[in-house]
C-alpha positions in Angstrom: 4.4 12.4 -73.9 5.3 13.4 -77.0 5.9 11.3 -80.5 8.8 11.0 -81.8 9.3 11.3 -85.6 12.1 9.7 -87.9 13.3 10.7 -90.9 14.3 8.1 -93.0 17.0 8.9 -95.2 19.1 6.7 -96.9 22.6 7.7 -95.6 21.3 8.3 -91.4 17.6 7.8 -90.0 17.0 11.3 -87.9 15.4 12.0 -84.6 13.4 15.6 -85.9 13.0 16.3 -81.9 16.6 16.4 -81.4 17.4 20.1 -80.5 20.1 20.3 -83.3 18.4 19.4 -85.7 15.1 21.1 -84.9 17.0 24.3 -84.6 19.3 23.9 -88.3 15.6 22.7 -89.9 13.9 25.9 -88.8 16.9 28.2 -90.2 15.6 28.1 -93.6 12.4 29.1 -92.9 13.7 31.6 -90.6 16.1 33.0 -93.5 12.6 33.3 -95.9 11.1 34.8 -93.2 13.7 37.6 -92.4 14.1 38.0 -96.4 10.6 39.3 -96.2 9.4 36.7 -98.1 7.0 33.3 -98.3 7.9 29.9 -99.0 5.8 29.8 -102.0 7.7 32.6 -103.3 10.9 31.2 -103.3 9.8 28.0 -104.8 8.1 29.3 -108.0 11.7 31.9 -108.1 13.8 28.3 -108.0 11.6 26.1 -110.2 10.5 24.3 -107.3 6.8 23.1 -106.4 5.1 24.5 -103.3 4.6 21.3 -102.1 7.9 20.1 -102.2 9.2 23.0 -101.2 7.6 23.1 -98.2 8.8 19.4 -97.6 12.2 20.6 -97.7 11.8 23.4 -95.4 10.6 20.8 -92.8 13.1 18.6 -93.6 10.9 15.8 -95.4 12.9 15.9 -98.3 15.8 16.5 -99.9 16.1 20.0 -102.4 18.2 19.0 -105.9 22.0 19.8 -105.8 21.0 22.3 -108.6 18.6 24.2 -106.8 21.6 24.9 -103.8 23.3 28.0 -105.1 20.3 29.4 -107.3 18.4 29.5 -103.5 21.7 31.1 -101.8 21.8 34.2 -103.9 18.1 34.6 -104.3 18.1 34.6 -99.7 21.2 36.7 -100.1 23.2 34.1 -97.9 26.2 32.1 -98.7 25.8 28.4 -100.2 27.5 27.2 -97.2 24.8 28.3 -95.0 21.9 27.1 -97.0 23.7 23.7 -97.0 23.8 23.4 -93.4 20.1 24.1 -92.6 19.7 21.4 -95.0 22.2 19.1 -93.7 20.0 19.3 -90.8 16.9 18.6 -92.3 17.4 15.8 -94.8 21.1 14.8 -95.2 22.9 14.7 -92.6 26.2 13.1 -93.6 29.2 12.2 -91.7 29.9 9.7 -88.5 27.0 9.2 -86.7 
């Protein structure tokens, strides 16, 4: 039986084991990874802690507005595709 694990948020609480979601929270990392580079990379390149970094990757918290397009031209992807892997992590938005 596995746990299930909510993300509280203040706009939507999240079920991380939905498929959707898992699957937008992993893009990020999977857009690092294809980049050839780590998480704490990026981070220290966006003025980011590791820590927190690596919250937002796994959808534990939210990245500052700010810190959007700076991280979309240093992955080489457009801003609207870093929004939506973390739409799916943190702030999801929208009817439920």
């Amino acid at each position: 039986m596995s746990t299930i694990r909510f993300i509280k948020n203040p706009r939507r609480v999240v079920d991380t084991n939905e498929p959707a979601v898992y699957t937008q929270r992993m893009e990020l990392q999977t857009i690092i990874h294809q980049r050839g580079h780590s998480q704490n990379w990026v981070a220290r390149q966006i003025g980011v802690d590791k820590a927190t970094f690596s919250r937002i990757v796994h959808g534990r918290s939210a990245l500052d507005a700010r810190k959007v397009k700076p991280l979309a031209i240093l992955l080489r992807v457009p801003v609207s595709r870093v929004l939506a892997a973390l739409n799916g992590a943190t702030t999801q938005t929208g009817d439920p």
